[in-house]
VEXGUMAR-31137 format. One record per residue (C-alpha): z negated, y negated, x negated. Coordinates in steps of 0.25 Angstrom, whole numbers, plus 5000, padded with zeros to 4 digits. Each point is the difference from the previous one (the first is absolute). Example, Ala and Ser with C-alpha at 12.3 -4.5 7.8 and 13.67 -1.06 7.14 Angstrom:
VEXGUMAR-31137
496950184951500249864994
This chain:
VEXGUMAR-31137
448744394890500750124995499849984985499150054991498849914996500849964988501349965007499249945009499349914990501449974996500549955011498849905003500449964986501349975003499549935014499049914991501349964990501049965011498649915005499849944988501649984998499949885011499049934990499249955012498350014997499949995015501050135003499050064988498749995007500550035014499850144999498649974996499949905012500550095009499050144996498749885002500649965014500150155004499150105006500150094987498750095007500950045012501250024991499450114990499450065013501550015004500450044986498850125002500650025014501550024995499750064985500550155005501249945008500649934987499850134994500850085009500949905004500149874988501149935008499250005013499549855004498750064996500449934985499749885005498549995000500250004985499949865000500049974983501250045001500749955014499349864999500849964986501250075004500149895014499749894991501350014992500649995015499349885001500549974986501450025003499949915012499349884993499050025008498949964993500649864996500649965015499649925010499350055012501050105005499850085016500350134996500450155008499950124992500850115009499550134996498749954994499350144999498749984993500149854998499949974985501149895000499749935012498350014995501049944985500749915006498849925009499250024986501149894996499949915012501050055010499750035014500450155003500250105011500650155000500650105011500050144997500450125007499050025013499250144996500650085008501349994990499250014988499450134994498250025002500049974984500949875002499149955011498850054994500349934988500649875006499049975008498950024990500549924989500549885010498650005002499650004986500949884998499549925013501450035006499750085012500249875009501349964996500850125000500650065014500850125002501649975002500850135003501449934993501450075007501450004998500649885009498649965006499449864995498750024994498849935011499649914989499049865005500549934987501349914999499549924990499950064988500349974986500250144996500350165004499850094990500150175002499750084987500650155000500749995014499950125009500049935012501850024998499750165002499950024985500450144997500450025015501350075005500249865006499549914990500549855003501449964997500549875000500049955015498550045001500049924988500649875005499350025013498550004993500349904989500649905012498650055008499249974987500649864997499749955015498449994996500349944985500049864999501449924995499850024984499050115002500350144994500150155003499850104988500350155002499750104989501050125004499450154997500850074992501050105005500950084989500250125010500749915010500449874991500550074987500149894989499749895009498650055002499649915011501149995010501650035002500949904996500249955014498549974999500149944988501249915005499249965011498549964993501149924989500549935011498849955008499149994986499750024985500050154995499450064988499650144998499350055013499549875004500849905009499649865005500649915009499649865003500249945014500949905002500549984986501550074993499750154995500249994986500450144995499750074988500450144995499150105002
């Protein structure tokens, strides 16, 4: 984190506060849950390792062995989703980096996988990083390596599950001179959807983008018109339900 110790406690403040907003005891102790399931020796070791990295470079993936901070932080996505009060759910997390909401989301009962960049697309620190606290988690097993592409299906074994999510997408060449438009879009969302089940769900979080977007943030308006037309919009975060009407709200 780039803040200072003081913004940072302000933040997990604020984190805690959005928990307690779901009034759920469960969601509350999860955290807790989560830190006695984890090997916390091997992830100070990582936080030691990584301690002159955050330094030099806060935004680096190496601020992810703070896990106080990341483990609360996945439990409002697991908030956000209901997770903790569903039924058993199959889940995908594209992009699952260090693992925390897949480790939150089976903590509530749900069976969970994760693809990730193979390591020769990711930085020595993302790697480093990822592979370490995957390991802390009991994640190392469940997690393969998916290179995603514009117009090629992703070489998933799963076509059965009941939900996709993807946090802070850069799998669309975020911040690229040929970030995704809307056909690579249509392509992947069409690709996703054929390994959801019928009523399943597929959650994106979009990175923001002012540089590119403007006010919209997110995407361009034929983006926008496109997630609208196939789901629910709100924000950054679009979700579409197989097989169901799209019902649109403004974002």
């Amino acid at each position: 984190m780039s803040q200072t110790s003081a913004e940072q406690r302000l933040e997990l403040a604020k984190i805690w506060m959005a928990i307690g907003r779901y009034r759920s005891l469960d969601l509350y102790r999860l955290p807790s849950r989560l830190v006695a399931a984890a090997d916390v020796d091997r992830i100070h070791r990582l936080t030691q390792e990584m301690a002159d990295v955050v330094d030099c470079d806060p935004e680096s993936a190496a601020k992810y062995a703070d896990y106080n901070y990341w483990i609360p932080f996945n439990v409002v996505r697991i908030g956000k989703l209901a997770l903790q009060r569903s039924q058993p759910l199959r889940i995908l997390d594209i992009g699952c980096g260090p693992g925390y909401f897949m480790a939150g989301a089976r903590a509530c009962g749900h069976d969970c996988y994760g693809i990730d960049a193979p390591p020769r697309a990711l930085t020595d620190v993302e790697a480093r990083v990822y592979s370490e606290m995957l390991g802390a988690l009991g994640f190392s097993d469940r997690v393969n390596p998916v290179l995603i592409e514009r117009f090629q299906p992703m070489p998933l074994a799963f076509h059965d599950l009941d939900l996709i999510t993807a946090f802070w997408i850069c799998f669309n060449r975020h911040r690229q001179s040929d970030e995704w438009g809307v056909e690579e879009w249509r392509f992947w969302v069409n690709d996703a959807l054929s390994h959801v089940k019928i009523g399943g769900l597929l959650h994106l979080e979009l990175n923001f983008h002012h540089e590119r977007y403007g006010n919209f943030e997110w995407y361009d308006q034929p983006m926008l018109e496109y997630f609208r037309s196939v789901g629910t919009v709100e924000r950054n975060a679009v979700r579409i339900v197989k097989g169901k009407p799209a019902e649109c709200r403004n974002a």
